[in-house]
DSSP file (Angstrom, degrees, kcal/mol; ACC not computed):
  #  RESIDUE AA STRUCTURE BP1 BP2  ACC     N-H-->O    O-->H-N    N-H-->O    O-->H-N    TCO  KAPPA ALPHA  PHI   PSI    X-CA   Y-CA   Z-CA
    1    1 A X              0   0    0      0, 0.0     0, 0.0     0, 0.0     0, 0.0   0.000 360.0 360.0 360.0 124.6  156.2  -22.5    4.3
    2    2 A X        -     0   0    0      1,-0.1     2,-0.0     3,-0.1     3,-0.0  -0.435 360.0-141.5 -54.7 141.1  157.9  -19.3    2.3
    3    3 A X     >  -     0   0    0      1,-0.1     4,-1.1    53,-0.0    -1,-0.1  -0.145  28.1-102.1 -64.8-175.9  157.5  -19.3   -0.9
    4    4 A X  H  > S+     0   0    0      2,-0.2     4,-4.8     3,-0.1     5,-0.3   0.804 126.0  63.4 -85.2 -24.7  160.9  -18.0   -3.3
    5    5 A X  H >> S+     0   0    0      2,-0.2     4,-1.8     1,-0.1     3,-1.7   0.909  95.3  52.4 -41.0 -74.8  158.8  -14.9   -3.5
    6    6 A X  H >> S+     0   0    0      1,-0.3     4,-1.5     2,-0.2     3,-1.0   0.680 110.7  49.0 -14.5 -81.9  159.2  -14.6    0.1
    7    7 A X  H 3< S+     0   0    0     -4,-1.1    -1,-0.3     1,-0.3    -2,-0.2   0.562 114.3  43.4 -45.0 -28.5  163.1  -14.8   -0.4
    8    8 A X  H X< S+     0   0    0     -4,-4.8     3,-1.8    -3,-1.7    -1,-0.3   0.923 101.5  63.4 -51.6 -45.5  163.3  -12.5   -2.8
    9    9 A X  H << S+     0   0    0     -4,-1.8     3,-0.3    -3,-1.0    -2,-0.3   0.929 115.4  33.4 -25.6 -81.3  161.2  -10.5   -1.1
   10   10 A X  T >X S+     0   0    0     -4,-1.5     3,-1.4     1,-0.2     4,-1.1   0.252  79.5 135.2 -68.8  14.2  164.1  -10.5    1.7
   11   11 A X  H <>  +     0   0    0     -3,-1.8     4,-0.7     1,-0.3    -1,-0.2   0.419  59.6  69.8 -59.0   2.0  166.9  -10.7   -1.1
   12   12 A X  H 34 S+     0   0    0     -3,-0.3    -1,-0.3     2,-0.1    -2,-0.1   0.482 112.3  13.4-119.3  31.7  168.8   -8.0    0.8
   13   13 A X  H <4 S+     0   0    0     -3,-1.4    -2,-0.2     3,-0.0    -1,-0.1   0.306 129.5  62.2-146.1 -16.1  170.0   -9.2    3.9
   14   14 A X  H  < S+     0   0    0     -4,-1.1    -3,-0.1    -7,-0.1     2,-0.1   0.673  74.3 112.1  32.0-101.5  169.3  -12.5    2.8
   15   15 A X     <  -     0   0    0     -4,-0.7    24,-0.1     1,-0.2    -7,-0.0  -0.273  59.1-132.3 -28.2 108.5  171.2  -13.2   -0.1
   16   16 A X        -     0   0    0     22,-0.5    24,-1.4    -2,-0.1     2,-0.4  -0.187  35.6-137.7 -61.5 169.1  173.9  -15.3   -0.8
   17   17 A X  B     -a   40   0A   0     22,-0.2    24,-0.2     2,-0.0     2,-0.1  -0.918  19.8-174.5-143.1 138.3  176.6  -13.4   -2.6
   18   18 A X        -     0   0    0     22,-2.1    24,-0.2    -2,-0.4     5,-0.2  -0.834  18.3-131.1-136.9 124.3  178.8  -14.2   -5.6
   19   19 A X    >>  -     0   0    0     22,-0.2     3,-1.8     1,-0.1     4,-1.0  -0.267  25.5-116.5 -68.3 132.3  181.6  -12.5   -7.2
   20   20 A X  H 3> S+     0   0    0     22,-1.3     4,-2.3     2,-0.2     5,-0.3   0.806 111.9  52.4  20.3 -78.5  181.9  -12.0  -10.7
   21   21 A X  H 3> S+     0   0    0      1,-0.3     4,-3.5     2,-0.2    -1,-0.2   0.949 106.8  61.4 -60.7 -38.3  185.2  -14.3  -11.3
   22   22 A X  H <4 S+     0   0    0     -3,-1.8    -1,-0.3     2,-0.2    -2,-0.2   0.889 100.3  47.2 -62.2 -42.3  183.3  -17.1   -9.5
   23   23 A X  H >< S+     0   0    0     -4,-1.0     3,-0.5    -5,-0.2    -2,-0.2   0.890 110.8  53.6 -70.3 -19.8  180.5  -17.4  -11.8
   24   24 A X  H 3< S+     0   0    0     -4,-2.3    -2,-0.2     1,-0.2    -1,-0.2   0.915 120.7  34.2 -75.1 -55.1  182.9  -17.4  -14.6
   25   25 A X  T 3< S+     0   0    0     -4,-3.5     2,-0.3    -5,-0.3    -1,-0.2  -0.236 113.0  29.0-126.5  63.7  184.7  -20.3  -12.9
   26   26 A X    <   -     0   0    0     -3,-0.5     0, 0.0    -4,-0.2     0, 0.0  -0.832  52.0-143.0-167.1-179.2  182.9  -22.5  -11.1
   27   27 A X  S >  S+     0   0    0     -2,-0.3     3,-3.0     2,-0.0     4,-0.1   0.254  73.9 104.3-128.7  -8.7  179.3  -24.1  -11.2
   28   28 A X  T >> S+     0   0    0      1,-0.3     4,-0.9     2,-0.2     3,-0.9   0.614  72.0  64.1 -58.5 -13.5  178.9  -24.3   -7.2
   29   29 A X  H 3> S+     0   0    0      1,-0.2     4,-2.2    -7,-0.2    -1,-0.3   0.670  84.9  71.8 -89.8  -0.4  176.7  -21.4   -7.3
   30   30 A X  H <4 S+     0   0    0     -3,-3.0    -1,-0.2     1,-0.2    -2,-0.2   0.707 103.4  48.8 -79.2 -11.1  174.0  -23.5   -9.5
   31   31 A X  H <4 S+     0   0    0     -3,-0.9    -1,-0.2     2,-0.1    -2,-0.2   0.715 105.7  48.7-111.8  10.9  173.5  -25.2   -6.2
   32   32 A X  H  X>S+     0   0    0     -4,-0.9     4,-2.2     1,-0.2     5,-0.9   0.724 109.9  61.1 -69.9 -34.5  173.2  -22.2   -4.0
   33   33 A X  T  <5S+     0   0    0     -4,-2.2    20,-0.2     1,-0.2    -1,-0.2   0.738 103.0  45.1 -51.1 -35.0  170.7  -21.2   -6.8
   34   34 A X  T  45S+     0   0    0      2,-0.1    -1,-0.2    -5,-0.1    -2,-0.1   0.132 117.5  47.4-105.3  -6.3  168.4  -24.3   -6.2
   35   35 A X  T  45S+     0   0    0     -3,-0.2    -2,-0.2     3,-0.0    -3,-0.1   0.757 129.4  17.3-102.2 -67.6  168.6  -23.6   -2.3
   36   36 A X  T  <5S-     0   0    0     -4,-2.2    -3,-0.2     1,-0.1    -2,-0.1   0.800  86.0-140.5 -76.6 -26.0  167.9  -19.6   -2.4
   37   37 A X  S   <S+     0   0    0     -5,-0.9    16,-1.1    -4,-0.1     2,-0.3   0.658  79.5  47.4  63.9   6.3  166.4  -19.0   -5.8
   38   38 A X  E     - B   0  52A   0     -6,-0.5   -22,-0.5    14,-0.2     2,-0.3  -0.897  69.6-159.0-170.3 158.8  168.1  -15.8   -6.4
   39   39 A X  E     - B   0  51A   0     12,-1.2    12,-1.9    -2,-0.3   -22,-0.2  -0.811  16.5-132.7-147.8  96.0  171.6  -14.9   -6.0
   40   40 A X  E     -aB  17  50A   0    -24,-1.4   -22,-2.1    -2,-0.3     2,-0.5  -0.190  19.6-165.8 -63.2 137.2  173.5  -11.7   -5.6
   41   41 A X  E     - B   0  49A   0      8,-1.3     8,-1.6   -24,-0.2     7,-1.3  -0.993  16.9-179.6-116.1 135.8  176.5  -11.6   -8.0
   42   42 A X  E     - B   0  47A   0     -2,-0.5   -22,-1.3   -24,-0.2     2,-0.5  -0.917  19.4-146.5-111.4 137.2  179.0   -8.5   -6.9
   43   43 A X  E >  S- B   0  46A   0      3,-0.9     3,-1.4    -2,-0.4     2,-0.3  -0.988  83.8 -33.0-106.1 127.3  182.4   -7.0   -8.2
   44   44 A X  T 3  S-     0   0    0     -2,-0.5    -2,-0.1     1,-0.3   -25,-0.0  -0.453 121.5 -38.2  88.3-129.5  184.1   -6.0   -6.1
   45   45 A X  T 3  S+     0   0    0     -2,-0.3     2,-0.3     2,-0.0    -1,-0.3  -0.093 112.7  92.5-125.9  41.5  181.4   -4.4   -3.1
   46   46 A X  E <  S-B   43   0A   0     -3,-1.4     2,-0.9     0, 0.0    -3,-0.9  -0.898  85.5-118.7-124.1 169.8  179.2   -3.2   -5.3
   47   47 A X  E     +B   42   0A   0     -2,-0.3    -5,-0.2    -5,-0.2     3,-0.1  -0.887  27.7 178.0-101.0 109.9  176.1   -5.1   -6.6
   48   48 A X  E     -     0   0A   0     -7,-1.3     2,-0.2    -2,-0.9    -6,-0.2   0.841  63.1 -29.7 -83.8 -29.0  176.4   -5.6  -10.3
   49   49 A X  E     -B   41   0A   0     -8,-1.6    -8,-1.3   -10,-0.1     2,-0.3  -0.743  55.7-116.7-162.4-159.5  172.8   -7.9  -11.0
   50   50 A X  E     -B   40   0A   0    -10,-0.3     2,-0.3    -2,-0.2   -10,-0.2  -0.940  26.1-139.1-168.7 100.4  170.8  -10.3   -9.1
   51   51 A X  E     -B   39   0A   0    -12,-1.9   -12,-1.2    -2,-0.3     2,-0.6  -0.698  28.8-170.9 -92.9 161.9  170.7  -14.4  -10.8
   52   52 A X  E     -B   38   0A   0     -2,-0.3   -14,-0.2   -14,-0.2   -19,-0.1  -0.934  13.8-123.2-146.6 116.3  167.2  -15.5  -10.3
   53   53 A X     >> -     0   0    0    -16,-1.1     4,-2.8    -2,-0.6     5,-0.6  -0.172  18.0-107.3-111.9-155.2  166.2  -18.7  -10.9
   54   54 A X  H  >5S+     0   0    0      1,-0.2     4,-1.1     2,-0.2    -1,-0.1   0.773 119.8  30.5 -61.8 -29.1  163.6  -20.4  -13.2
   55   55 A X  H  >5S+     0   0    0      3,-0.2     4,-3.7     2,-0.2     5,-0.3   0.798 116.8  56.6 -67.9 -54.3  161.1  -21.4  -10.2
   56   56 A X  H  >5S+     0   0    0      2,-0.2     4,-2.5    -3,-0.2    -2,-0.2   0.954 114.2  37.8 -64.6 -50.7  162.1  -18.4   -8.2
   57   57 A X  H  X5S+     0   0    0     -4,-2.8     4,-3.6     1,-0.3     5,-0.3   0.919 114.7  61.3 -73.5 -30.4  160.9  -15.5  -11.7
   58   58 A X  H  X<S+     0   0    0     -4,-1.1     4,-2.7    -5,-0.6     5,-0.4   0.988 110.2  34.5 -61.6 -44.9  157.9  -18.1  -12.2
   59   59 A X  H  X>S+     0   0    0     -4,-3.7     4,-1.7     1,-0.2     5,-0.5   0.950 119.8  52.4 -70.2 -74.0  156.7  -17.2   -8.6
   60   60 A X  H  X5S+     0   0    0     -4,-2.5     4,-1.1    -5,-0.3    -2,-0.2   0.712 112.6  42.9 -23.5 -65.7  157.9  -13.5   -9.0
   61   61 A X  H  X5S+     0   0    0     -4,-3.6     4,-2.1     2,-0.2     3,-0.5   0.922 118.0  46.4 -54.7 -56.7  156.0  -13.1  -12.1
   62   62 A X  H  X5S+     0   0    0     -4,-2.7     4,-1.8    -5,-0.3    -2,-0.2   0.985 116.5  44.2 -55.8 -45.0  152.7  -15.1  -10.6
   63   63 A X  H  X5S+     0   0    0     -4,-1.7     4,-1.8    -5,-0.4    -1,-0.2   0.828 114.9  49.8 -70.5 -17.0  152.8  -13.0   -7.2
   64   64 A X  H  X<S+     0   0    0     -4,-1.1     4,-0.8    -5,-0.5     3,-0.3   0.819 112.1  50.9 -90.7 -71.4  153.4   -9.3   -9.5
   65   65 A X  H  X S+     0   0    0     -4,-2.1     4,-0.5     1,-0.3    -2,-0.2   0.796 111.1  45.3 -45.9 -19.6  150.3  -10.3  -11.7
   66   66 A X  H  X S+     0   0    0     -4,-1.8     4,-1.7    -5,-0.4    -1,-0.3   0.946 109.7  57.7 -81.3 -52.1  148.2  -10.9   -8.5
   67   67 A X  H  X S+     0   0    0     -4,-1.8     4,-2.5    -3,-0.3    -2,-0.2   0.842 105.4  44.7  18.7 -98.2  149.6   -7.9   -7.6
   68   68 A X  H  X S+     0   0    0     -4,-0.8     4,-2.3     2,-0.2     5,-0.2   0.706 108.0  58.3 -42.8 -50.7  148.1   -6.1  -10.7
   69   69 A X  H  X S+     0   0    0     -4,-0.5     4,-1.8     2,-0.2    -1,-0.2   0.888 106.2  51.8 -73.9 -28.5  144.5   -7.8  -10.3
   70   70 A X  H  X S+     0   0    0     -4,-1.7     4,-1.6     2,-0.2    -2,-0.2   0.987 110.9  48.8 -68.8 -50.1  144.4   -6.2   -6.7
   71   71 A X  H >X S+     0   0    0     -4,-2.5     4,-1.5     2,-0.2     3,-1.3   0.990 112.3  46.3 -34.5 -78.9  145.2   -2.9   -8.4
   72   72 A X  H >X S+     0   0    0     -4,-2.3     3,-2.4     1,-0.3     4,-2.2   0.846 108.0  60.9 -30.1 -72.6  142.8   -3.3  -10.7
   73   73 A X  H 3X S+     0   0    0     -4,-1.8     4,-1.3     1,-0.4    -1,-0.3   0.702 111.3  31.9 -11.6 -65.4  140.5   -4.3   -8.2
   74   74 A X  H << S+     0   0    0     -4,-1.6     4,-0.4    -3,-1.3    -1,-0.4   0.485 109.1  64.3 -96.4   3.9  140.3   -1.5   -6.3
   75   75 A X  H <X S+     0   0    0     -3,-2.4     4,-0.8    -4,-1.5    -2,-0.3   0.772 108.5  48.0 -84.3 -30.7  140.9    1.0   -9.0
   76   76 A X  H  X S+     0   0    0     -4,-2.2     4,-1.8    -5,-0.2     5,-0.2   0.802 106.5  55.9 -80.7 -18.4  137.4   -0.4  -10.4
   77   77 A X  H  X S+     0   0    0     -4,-1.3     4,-2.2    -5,-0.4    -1,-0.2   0.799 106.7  51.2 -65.1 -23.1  135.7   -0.1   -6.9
   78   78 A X  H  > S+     0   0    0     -4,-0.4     4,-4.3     2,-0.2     5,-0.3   0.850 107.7  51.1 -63.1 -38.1  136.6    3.6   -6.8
   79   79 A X  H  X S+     0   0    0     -4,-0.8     4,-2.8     2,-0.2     5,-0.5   0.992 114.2  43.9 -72.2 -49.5  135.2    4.0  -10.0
   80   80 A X  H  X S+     0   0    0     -4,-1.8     4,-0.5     1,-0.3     5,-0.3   0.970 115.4  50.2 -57.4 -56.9  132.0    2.4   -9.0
   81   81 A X  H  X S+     0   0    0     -4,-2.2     4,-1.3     1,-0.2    -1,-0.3   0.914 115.7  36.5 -34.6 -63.5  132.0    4.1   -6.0
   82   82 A X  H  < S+     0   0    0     -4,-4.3    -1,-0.2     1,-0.3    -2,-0.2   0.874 119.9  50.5 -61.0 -43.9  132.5    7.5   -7.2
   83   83 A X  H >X S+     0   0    0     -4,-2.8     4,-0.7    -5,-0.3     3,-0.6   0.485  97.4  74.5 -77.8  -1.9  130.5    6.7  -10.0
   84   84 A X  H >< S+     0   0    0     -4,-0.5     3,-1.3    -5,-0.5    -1,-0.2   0.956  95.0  51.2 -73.0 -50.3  127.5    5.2   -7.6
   85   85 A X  T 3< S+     0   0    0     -4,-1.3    -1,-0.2    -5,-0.3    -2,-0.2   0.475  90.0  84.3-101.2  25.1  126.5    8.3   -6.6
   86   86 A X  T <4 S-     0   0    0     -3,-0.6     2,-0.3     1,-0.3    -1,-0.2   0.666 104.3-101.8 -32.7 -56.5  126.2    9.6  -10.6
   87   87 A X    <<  -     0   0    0     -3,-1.3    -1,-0.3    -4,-0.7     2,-0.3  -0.939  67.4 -12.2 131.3-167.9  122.9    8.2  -10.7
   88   88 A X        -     0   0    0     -2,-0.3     2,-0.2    -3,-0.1    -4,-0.0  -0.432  63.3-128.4 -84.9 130.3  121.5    4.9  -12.3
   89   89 A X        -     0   0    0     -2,-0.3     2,-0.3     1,-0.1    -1,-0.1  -0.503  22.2-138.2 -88.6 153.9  123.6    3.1  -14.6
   90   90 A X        +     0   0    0     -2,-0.2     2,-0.3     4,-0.1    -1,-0.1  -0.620  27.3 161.6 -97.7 138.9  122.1    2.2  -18.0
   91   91 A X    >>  -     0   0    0     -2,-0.3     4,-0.7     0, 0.0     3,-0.5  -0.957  43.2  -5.2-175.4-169.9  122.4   -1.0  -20.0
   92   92 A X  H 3> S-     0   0    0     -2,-0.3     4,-1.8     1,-0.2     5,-0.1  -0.403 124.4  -4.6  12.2-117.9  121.3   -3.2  -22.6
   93   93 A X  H 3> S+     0   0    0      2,-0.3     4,-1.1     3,-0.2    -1,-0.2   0.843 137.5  50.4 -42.8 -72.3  117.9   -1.8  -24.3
   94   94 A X  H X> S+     0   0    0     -3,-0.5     4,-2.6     1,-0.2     3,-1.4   0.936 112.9  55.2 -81.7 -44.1  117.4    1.3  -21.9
   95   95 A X  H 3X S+     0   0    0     -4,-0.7     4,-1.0     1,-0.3    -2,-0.3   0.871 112.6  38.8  -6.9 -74.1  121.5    2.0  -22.8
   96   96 A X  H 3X S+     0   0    0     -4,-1.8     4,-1.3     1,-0.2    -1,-0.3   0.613 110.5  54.7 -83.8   7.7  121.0    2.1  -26.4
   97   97 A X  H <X S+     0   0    0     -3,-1.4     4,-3.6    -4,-1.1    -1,-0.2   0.891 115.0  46.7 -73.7 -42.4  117.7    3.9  -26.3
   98   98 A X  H  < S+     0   0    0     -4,-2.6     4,-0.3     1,-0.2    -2,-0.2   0.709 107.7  51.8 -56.3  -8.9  119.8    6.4  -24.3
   99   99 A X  H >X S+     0   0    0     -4,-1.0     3,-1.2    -5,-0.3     4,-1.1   0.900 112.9  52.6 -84.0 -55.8  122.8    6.3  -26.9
  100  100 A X  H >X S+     0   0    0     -4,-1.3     4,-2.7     1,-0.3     3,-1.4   0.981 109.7  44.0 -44.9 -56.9  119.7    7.1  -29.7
  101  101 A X  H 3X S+     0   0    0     -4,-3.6     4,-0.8     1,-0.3    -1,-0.3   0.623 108.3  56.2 -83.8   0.6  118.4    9.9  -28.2
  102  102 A X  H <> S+     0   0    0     -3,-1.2     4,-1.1    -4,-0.3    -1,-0.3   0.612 111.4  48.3 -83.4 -17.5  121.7   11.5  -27.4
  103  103 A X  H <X S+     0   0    0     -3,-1.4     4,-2.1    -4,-1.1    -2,-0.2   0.798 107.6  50.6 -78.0 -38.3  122.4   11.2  -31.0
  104  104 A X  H  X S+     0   0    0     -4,-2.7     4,-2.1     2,-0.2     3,-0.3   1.000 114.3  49.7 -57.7 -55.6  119.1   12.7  -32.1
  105  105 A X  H  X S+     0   0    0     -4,-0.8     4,-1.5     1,-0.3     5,-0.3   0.879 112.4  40.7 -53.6 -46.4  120.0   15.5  -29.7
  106  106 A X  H  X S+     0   0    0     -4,-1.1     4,-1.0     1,-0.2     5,-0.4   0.713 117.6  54.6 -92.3 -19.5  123.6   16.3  -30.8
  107  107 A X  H  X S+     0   0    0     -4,-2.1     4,-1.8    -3,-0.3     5,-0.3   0.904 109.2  45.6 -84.0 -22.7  122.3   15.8  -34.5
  108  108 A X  H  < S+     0   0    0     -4,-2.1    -2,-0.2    -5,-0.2    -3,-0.1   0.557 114.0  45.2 -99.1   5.6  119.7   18.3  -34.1
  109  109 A X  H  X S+     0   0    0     -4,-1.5     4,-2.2    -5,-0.2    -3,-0.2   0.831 116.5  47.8 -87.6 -34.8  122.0   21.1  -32.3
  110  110 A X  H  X S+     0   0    0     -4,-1.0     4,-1.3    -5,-0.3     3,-0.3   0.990 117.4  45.4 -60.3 -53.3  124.9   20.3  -35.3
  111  111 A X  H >X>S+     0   0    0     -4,-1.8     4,-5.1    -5,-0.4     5,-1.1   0.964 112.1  50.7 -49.8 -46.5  121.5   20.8  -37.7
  112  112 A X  H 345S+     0   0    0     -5,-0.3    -1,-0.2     1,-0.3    -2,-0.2   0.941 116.1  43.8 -42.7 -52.8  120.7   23.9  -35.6
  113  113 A X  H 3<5S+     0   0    0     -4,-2.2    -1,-0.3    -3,-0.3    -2,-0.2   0.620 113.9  43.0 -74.7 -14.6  124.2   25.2  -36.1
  114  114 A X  H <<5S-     0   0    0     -4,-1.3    -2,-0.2    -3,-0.8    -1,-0.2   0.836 106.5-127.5 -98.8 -59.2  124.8   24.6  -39.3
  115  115 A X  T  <5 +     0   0    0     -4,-5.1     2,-0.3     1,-0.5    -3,-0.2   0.691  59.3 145.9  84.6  28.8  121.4   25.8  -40.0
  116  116 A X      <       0   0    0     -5,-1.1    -1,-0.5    -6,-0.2    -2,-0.2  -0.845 360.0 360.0 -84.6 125.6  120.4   22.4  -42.1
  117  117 A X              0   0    0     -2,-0.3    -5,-0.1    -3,-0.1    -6,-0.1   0.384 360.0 360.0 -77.2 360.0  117.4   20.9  -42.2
């Protein structure tokens, strides 16, 4: 069964069409609205907007944020990937012992430079 994604998805061959002067004066299109979930409004033959309705932007919104986690998703497997073959990744305890002793290091080159004990 499609979802209204879907039909949005195909909102351009699709689409019911309504002009301008029609939304202004009539209500018929609030039940073409409840059939398609989205509704081209035109003047003229050009496409001024796109009405969308509440169901229809709730699925649109859920289905771009799934989207977004897939992105995510494989933008952190790259990183792992790429990162895999870095070496051995650190954490908790042996982290911050590595965190220390980079500090010691970079305090005792600053010291060095400075020429501070």
């Amino acid at each position: 069964m499609p979802t209204q994604v879907d039909e949005i998805r195909s909102a351009v061959t699709l689409t019911p069409r309504i002009g301008v002067t029609e939304l202004g004066r009539s209500t018929g299109w609030r039940d073409q609205l409840k059939d398609h979930a989205i509704l081209e409004i035109v003047e003229r033959a050009d496409t001024v907007g796109y009405l969308i309705s509440y169901r229809g932007m709730i699925d649109l919104l859920d289905e771009m944020e799934a989207l977004e986690e897939a992105a995510d998703q494989a933008s952190v497997a790259a990183m792992v990937e790429v990162r895999g073959s870095a070496g051995h990744a650190l954490a908790g305890e042996e982290l911050a012992q590595e965190a220390r002793q980079r500090l010691r290091q970079r305090h005792a080159k600053m010291s060095e430079a400075l020429d501070v004990d």
